[in-house]
mmCIF file of the N, C-alpha and C atoms, coordinates in Angstrom:
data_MODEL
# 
_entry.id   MODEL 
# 
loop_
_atom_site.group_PDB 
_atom_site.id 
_atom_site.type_symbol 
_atom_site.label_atom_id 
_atom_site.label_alt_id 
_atom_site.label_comp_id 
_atom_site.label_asym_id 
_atom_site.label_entity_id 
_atom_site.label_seq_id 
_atom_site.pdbx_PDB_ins_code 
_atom_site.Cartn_x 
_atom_site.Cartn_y 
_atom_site.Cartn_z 
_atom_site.occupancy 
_atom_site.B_iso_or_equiv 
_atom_site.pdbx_formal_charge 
_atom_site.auth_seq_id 
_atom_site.auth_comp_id 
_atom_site.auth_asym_id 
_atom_site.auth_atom_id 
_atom_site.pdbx_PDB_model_num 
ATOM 1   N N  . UNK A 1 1  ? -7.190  7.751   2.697   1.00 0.00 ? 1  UNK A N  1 
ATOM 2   C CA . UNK A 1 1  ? -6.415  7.200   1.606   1.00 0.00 ? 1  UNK A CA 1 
ATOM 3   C C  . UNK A 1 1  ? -5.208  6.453   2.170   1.00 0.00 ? 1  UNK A C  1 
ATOM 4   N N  . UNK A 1 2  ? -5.125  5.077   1.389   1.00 0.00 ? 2  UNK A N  1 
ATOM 5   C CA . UNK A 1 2  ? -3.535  4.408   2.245   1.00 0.00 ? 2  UNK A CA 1 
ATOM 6   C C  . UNK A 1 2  ? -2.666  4.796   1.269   1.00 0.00 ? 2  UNK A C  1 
ATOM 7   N N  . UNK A 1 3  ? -1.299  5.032   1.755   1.00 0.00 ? 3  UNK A N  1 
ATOM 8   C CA . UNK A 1 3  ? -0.111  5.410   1.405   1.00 0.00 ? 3  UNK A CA 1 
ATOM 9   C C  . UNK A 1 3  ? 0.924   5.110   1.866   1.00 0.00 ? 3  UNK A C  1 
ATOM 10  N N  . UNK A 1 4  ? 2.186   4.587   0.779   1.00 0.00 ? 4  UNK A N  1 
ATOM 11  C CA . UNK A 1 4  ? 3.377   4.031   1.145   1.00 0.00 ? 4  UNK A CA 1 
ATOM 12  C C  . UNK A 1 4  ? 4.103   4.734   1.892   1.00 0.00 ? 4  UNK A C  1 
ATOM 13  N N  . UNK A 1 5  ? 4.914   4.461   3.101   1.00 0.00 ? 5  UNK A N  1 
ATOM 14  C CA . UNK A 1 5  ? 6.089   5.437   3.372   1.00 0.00 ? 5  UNK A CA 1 
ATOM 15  C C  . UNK A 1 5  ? 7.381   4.824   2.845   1.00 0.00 ? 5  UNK A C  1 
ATOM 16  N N  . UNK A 1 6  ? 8.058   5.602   2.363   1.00 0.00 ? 6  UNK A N  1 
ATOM 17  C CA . UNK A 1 6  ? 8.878   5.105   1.189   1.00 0.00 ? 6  UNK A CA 1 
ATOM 18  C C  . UNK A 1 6  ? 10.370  5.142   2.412   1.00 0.00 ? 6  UNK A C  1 
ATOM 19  N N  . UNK A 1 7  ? 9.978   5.844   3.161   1.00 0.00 ? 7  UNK A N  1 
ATOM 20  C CA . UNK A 1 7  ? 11.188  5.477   4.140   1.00 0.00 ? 7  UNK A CA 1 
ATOM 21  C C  . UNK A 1 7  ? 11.230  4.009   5.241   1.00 0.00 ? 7  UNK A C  1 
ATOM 22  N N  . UNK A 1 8  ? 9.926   3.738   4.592   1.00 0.00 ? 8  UNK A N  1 
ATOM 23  C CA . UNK A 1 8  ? 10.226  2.356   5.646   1.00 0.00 ? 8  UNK A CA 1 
ATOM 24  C C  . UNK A 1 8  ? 10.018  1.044   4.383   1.00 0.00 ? 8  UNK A C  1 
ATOM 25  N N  . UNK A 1 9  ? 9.541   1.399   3.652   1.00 0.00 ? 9  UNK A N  1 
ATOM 26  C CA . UNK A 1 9  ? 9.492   0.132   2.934   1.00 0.00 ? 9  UNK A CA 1 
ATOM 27  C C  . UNK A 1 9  ? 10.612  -0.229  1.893   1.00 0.00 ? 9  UNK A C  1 
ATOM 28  N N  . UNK A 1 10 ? 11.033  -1.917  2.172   1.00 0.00 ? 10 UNK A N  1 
ATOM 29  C CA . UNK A 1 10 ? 11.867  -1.940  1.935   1.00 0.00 ? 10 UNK A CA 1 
ATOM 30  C C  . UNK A 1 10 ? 12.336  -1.993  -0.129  1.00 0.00 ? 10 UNK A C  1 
ATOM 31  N N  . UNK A 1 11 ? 11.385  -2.223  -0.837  1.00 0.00 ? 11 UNK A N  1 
ATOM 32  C CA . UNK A 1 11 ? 11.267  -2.055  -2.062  1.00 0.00 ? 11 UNK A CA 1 
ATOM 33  C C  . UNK A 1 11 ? 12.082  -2.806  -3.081  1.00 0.00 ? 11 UNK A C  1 
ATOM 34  N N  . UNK A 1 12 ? 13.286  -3.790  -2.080  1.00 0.00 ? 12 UNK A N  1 
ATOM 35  C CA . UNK A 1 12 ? 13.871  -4.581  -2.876  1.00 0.00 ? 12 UNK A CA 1 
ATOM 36  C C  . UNK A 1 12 ? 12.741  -6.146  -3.487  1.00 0.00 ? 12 UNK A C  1 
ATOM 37  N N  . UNK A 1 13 ? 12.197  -6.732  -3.529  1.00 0.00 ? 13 UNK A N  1 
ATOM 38  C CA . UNK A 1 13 ? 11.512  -7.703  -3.638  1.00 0.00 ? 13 UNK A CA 1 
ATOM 39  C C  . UNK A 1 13 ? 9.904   -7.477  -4.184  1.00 0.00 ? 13 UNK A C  1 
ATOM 40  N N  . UNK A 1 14 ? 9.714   -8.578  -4.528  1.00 0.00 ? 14 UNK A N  1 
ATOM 41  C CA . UNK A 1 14 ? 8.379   -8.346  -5.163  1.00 0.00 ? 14 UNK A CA 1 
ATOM 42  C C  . UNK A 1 14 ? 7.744   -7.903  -4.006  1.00 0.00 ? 14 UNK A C  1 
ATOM 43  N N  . UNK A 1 15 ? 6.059   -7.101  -3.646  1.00 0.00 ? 15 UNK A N  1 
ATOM 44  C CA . UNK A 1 15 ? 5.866   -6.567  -2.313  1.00 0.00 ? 15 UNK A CA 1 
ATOM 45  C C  . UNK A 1 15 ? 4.814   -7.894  -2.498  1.00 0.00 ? 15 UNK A C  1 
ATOM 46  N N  . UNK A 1 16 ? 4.919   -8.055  -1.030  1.00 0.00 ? 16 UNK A N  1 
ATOM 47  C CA . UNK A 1 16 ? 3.782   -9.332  -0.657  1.00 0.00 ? 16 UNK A CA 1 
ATOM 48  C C  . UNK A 1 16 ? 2.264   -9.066  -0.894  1.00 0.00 ? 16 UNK A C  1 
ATOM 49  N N  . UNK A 1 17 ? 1.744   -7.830  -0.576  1.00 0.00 ? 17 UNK A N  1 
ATOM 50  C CA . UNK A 1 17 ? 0.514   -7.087  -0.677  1.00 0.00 ? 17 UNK A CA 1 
ATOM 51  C C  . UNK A 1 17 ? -0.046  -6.835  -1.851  1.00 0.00 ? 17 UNK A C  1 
ATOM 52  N N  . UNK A 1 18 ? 0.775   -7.397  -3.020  1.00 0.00 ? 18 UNK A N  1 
ATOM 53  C CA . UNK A 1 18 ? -0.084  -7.159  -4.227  1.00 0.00 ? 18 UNK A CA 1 
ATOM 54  C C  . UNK A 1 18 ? -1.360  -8.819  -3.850  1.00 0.00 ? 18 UNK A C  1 
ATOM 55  N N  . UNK A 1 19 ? -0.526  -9.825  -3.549  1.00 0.00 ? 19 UNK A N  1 
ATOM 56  C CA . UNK A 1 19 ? -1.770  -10.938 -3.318  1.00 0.00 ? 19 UNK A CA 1 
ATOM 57  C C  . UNK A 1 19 ? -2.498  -10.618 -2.624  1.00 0.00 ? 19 UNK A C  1 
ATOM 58  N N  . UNK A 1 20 ? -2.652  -9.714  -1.627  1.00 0.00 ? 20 UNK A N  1 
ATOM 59  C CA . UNK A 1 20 ? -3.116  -9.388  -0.115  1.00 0.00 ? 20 UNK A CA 1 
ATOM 60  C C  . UNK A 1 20 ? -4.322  -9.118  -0.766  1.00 0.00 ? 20 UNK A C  1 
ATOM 61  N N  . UNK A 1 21 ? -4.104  -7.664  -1.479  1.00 0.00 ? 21 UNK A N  1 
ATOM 62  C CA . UNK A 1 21 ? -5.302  -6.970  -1.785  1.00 0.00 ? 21 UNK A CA 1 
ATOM 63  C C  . UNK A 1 21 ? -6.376  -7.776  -2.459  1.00 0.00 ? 21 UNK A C  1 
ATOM 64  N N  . UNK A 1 22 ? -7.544  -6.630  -1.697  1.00 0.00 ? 22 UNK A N  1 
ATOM 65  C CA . UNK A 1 22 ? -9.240  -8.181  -2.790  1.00 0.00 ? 22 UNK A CA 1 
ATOM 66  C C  . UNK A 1 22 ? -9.373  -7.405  -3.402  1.00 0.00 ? 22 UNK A C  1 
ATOM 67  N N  . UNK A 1 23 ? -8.654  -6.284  -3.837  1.00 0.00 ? 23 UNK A N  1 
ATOM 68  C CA . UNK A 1 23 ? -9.672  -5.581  -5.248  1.00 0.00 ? 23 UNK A CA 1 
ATOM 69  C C  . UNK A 1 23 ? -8.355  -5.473  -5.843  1.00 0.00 ? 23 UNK A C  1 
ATOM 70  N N  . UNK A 1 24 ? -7.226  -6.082  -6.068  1.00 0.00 ? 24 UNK A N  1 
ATOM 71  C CA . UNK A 1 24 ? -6.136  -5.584  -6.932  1.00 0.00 ? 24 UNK A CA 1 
ATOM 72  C C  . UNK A 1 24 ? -5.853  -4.460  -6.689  1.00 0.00 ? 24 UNK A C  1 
ATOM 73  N N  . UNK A 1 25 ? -5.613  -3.609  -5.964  1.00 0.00 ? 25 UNK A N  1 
ATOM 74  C CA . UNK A 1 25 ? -5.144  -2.595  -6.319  1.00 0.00 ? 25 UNK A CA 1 
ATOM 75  C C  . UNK A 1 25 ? -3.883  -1.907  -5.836  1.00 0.00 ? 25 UNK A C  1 
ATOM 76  N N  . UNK A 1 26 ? -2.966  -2.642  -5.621  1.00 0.00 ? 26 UNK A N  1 
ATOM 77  C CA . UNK A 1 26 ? -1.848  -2.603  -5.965  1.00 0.00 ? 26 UNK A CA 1 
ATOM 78  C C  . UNK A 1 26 ? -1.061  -3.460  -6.805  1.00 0.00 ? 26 UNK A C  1 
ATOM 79  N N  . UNK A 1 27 ? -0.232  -2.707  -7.351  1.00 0.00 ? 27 UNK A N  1 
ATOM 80  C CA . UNK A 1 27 ? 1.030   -2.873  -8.355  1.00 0.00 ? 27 UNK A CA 1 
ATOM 81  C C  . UNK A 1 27 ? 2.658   -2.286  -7.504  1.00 0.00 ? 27 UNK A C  1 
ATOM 82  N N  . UNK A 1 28 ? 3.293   -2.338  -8.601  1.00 0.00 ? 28 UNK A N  1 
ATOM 83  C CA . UNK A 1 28 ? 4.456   -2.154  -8.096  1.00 0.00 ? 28 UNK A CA 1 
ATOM 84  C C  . UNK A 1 28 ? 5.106   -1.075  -9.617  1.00 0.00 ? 28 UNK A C  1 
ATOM 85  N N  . UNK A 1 29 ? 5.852   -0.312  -9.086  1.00 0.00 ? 29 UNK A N  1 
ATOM 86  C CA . UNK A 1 29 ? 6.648   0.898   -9.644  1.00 0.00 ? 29 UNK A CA 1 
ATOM 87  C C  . UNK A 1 29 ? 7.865   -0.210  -10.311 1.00 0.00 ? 29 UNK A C  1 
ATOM 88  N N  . UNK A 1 30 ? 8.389   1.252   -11.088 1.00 0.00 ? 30 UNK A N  1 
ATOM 89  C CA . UNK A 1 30 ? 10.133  0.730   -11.335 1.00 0.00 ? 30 UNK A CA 1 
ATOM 90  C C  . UNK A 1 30 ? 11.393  0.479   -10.393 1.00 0.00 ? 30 UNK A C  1 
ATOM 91  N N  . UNK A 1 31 ? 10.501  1.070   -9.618  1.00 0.00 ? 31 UNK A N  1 
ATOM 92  C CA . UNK A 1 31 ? 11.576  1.405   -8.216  1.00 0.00 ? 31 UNK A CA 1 
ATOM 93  C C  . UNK A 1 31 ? 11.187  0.313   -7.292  1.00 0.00 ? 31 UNK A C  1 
ATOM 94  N N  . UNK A 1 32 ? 10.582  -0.729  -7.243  1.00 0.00 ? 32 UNK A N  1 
ATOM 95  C CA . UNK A 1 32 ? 9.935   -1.676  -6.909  1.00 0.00 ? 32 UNK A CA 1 
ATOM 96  C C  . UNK A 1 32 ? 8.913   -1.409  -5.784  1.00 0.00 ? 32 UNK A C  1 
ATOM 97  N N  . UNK A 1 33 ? 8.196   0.362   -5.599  1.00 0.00 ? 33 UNK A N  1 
ATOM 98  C CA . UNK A 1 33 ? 7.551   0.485   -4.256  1.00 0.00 ? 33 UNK A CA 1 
ATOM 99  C C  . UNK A 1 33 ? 5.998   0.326   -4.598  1.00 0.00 ? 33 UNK A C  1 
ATOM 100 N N  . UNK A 1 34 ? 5.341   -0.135  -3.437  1.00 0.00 ? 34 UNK A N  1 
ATOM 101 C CA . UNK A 1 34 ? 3.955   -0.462  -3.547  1.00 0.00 ? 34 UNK A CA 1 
ATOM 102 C C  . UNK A 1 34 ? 3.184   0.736   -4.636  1.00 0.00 ? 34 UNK A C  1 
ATOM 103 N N  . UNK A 1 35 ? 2.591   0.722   -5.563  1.00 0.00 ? 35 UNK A N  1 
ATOM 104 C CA . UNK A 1 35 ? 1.415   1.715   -5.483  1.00 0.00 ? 35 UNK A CA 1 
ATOM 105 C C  . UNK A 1 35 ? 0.151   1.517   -5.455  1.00 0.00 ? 35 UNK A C  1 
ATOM 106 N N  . UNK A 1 36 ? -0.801  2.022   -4.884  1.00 0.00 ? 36 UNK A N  1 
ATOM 107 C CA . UNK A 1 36 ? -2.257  1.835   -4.692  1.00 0.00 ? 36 UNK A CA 1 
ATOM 108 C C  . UNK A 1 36 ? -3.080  2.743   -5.691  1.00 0.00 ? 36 UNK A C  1 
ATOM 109 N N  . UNK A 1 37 ? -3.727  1.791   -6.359  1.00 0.00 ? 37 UNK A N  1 
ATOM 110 C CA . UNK A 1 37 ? -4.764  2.512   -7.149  1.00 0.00 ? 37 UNK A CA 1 
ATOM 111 C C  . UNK A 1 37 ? -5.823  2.999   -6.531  1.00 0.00 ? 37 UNK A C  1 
ATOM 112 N N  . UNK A 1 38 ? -6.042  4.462   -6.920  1.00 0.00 ? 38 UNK A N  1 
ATOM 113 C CA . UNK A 1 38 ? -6.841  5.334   -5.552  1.00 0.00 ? 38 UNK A CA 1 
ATOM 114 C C  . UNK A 1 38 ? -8.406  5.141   -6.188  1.00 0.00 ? 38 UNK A C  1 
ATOM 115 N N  . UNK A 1 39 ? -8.527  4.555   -7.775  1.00 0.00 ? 39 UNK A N  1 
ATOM 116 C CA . UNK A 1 39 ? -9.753  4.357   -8.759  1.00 0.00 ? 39 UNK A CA 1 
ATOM 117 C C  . UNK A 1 39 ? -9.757  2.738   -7.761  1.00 0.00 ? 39 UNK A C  1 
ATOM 118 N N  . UNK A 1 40 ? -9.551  1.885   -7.492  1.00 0.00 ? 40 UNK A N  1 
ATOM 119 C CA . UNK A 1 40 ? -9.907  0.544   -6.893  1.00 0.00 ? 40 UNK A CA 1 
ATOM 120 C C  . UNK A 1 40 ? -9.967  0.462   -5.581  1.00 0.00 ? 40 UNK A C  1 
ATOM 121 N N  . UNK A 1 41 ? -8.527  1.276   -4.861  1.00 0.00 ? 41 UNK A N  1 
ATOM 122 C CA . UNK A 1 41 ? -8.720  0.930   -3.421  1.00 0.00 ? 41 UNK A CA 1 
ATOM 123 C C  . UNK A 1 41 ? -10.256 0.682   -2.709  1.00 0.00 ? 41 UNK A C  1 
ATOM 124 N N  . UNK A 1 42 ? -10.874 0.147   -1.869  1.00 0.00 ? 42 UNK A N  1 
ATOM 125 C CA . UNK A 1 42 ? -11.595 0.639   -1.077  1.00 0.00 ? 42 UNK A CA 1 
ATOM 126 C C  . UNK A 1 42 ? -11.314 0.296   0.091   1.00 0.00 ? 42 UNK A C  1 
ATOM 127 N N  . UNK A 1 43 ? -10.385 0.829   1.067   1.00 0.00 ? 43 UNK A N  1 
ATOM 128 C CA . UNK A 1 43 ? -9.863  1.055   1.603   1.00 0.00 ? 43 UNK A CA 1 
ATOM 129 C C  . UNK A 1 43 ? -9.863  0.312   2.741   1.00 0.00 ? 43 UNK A C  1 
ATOM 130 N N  . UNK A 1 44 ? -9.957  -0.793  2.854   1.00 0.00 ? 44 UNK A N  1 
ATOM 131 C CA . UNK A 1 44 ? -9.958  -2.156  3.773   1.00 0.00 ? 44 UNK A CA 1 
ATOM 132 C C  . UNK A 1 44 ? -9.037  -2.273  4.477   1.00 0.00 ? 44 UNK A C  1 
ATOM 133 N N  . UNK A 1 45 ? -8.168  -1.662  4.082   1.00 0.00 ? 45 UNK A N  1 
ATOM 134 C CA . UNK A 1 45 ? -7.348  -1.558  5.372   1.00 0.00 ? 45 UNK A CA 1 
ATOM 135 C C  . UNK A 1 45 ? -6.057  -3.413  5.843   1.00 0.00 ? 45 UNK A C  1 
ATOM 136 N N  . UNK A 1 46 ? -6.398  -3.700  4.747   1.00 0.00 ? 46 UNK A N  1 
ATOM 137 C CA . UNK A 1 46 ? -6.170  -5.076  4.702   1.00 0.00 ? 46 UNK A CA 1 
ATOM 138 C C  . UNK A 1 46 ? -4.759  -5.043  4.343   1.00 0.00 ? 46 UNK A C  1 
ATOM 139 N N  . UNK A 1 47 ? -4.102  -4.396  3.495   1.00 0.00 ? 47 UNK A N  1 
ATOM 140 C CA . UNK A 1 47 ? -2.558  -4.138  3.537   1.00 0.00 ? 47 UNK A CA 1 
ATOM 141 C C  . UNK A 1 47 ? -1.722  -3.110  4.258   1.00 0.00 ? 47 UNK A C  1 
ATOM 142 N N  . UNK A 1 48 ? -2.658  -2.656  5.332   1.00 0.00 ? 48 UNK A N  1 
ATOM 143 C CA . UNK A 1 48 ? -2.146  -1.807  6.440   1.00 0.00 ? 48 UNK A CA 1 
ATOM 144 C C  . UNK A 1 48 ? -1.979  -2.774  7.442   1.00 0.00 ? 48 UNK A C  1 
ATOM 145 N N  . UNK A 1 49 ? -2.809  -3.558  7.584   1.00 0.00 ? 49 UNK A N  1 
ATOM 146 C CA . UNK A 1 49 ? -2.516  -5.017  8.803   1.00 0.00 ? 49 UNK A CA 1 
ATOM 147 C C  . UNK A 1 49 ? -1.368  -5.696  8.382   1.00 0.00 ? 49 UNK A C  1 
ATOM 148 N N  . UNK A 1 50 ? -1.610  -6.033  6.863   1.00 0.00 ? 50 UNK A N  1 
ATOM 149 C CA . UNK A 1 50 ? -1.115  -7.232  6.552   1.00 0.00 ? 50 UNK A CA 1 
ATOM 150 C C  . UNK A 1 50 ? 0.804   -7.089  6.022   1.00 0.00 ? 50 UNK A C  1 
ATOM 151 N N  . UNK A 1 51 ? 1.178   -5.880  6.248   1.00 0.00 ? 51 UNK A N  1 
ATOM 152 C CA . UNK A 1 51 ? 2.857   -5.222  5.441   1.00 0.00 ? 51 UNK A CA 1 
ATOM 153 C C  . UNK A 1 51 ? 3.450   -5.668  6.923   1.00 0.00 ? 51 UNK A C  1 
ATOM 154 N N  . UNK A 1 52 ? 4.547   -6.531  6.277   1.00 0.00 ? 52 UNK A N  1 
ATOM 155 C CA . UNK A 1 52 ? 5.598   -7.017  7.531   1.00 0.00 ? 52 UNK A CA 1 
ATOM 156 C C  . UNK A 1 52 ? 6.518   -5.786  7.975   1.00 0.00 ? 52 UNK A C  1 
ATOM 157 N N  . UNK A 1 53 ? 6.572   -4.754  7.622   1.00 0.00 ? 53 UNK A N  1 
ATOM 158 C CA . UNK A 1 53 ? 6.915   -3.315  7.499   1.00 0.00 ? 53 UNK A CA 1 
ATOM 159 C C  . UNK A 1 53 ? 6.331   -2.427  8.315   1.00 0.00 ? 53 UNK A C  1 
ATOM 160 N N  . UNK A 1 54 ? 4.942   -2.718  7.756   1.00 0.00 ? 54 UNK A N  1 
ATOM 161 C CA . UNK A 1 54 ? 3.926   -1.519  8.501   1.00 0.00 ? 54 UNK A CA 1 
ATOM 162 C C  . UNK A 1 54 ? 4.281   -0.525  8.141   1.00 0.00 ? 54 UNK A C  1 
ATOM 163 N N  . UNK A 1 55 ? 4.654   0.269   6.483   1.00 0.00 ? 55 UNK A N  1 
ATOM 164 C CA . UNK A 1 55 ? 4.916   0.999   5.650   1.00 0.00 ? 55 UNK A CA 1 
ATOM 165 C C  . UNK A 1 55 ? 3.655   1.331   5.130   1.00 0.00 ? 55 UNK A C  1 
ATOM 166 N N  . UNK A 1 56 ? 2.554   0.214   4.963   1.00 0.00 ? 56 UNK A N  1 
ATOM 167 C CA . UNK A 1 56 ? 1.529   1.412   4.234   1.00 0.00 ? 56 UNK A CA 1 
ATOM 168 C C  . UNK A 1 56 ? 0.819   1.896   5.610   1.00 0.00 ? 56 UNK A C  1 
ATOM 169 N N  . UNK A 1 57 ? 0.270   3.509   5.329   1.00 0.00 ? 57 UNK A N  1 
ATOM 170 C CA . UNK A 1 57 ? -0.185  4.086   6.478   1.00 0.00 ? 57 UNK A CA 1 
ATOM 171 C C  . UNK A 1 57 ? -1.798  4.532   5.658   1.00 0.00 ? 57 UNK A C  1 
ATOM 172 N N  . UNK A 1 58 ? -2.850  4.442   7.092   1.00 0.00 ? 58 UNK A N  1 
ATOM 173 C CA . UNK A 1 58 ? -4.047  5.086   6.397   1.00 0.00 ? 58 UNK A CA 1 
ATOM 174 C C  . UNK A 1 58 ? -3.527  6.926   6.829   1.00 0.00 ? 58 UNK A C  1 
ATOM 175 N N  . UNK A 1 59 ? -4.017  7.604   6.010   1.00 0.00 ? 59 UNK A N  1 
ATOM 176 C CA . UNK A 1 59 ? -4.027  8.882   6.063   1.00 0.00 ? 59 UNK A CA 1 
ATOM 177 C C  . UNK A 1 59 ? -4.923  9.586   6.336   1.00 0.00 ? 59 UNK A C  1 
ATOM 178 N N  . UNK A 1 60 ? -5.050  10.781  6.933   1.00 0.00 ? 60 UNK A N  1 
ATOM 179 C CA . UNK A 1 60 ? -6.143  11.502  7.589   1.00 0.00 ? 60 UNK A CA 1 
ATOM 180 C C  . UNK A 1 60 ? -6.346  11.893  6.083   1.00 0.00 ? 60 UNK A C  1 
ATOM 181 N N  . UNK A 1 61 ? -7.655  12.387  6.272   1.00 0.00 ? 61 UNK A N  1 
ATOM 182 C CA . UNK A 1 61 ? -8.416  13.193  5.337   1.00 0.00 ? 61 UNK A CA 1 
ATOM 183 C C  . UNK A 1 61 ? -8.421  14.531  5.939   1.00 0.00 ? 61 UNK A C  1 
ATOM 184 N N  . UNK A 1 62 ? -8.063  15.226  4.365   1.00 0.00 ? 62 UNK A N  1 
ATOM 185 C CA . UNK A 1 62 ? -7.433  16.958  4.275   1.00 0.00 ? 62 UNK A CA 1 
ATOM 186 C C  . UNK A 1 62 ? -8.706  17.440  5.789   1.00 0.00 ? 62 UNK A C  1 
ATOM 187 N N  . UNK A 1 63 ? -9.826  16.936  5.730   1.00 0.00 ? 63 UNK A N  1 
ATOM 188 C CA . UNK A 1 63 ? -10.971 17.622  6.412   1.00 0.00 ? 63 UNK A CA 1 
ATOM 189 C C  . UNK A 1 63 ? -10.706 17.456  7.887   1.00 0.00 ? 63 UNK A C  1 
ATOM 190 N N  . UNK A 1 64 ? -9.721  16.376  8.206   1.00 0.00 ? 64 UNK A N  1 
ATOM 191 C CA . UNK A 1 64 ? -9.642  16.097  9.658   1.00 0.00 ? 64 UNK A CA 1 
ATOM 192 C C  . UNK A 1 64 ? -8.477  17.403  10.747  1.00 0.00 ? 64 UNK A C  1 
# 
């Protein structure tokens, strides 16, 4: 699953990665931080390359 780290991203500005994504699935909060829809992601990994941040992280799975 990818996930924001909210300590590195910077959250003032629209986030660049909502265009990034090919399935839409991110939006943006009130707080202006990425969120990923976990019903769309499929997990391409394409806004883990693409964050001038390098704030979204892929996450191990509970099983690893």
């Amino acid at each position: 699953m990818i996930q924001v780290d909210k300590n590195i991203c910077p959250h003032n500005h629209v986030c660049p990665l909502i265009k990034t994504c090919p399935v839409s699935a991110i939006t943006q909060d009130a707080d202006g931080y990425p969120v990923i829809d976990s019903t769309l992601c499929v997990e391409c990994e394409v806004c883990v390359s693409k964050c001038p941040k390098k704030a979204m992280k892929q996450s191990d799975s509970p099983d690893n």
